[in-house]
C-alpha positions, 0 to 999 in steps of 0.5 A: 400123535397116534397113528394106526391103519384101518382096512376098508374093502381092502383098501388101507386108510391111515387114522391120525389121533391127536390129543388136543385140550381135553379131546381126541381129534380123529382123522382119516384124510382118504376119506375126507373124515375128521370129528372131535371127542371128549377124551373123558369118555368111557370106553362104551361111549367113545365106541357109540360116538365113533360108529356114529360119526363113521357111520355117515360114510361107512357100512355098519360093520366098517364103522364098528370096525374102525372103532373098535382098531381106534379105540384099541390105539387109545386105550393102549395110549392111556395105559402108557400114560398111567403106568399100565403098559400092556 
């Protein structure tokens, strides 16, 4: 499991990022917010899924916030995984 801190109005939130069965399961338990996402995505798409999901509680710009530390945390897994450590 992925864990990583997203700031919200100054406010710290822990994200948990679990790989299960093909997709990412995403949660952030302070705010009562999980959702599912095919980990076969492009990075363009992971990114338009989570700003939409985080949308439904957050402001616009928290939400691209969020996703891009998210996807900043799983591209980096990725790369461990293929050899690419940055």
């Amino acid at each position: 499991m992925l864990t990583t801190t997203v700031q919200f109005n100054g406010t710290a939130f822990t994200v948990y990022i679990a790989e299960f069965e093909g997709t990412y399961i995403i949660s952030i338990p302070e705010l009562a917010f999980s959702m599912q996402m095919n980990n076969s995505l492009g990075a363009e798409e992971m990114a338009d899924e989570l700003v939409i999901h985080l949308f439904t509680l957050l402001d616009e710009d928290d939400s691209e916030h969020a996703a891009k530390v998210i996807l900043s945390v799983i591209r980096t897994e990725q790369g461990d995984n293929n050899g690419n450590k940055r």
